[in-house]
N, C-alpha and C positions, 0 to 999 in steps of 0.2 A: 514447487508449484508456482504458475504463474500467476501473477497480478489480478486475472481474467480469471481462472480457475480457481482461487481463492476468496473473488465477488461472488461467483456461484456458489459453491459449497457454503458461502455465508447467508446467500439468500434463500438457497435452500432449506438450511437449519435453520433460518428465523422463520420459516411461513409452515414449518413441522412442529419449533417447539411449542409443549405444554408448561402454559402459562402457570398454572398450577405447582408444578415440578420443577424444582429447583436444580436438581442436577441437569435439567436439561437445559437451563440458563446460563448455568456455568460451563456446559459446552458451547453454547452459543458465544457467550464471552471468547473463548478461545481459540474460535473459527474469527471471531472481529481481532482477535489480535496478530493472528496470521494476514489477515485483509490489512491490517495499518502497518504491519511490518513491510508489507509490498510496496506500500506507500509513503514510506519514510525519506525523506533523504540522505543520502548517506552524510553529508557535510554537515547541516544544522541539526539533522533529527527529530524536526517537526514533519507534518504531513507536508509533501510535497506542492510545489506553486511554482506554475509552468515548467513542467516537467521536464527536461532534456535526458540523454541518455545514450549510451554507445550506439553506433548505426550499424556496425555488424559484428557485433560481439553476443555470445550465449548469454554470459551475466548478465545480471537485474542490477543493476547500480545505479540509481538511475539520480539526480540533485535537482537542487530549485534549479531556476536559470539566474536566479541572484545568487547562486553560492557555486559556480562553474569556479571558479580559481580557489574557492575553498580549500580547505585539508578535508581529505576523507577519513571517516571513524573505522574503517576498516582492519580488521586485526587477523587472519594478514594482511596486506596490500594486495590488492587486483592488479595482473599483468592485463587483463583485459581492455580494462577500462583507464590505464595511465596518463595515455592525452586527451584530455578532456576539452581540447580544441577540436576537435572531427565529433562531437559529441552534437548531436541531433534535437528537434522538435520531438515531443511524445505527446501527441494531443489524445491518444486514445487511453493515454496518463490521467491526464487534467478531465476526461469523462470519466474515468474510475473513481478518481478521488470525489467528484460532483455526484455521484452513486453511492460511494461509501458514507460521506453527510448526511443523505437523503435516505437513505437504510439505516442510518445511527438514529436520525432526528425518528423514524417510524418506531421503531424499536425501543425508545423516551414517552414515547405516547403512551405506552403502556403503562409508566408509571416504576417501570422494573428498575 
């Protein structure tokens, strides 16, 4: 699933769950954790910060723009994404991850 399609299915599930019902929070967690896996860097393993990322590769691999000569945590290694010199701007990265905050911070409001 992509980065996009796992912001929806999360905002989806947070504006259905019942607040009341616990199993349905624990799915919601779930869906946030597919949403922050999209948004990891593969290198440091924090939420991503200014995204870059293959310019025409399928993979999702995507790093900060401070950890581009990093080591990636990948296990196996990606033939995809190996030169990370042709690796691109992802601004519509760095608006997912500023949507994923801004859905976490709503979702705290609650108190859950």
């Amino acid at each position: 699933m992509s980065a996009i399609g796992a912001y929806v299915s999360a905002c989806r599930y947070t504006f259905q769950c019942d607040i009341q019902d616990e199993s349905s929070w624990l799915e919601l967690e779930r869906h946030l954790r597919a949403l922050r896996g999209q948004l990891t860097c593969c290198v440091c393993g924090l939420i991503i910060y200014h995204a870059i990322g293959p310019a025409h590769s399928a993979c999702m691999h995507h790093v900060c723009e401070g950890c581009r000569d990093g080591k990636m945590r990948l296990r196996p290694a990606c033939g995809w994404c190996g030169d990370r010199k042709e690796f691109i701007e992802k601004p519509q990265l760095d608006i997912l991850v500023q949507c994923y905050r801004k859905l976490c911070d709503y979702i705290a409001s609650f108190g859950v």
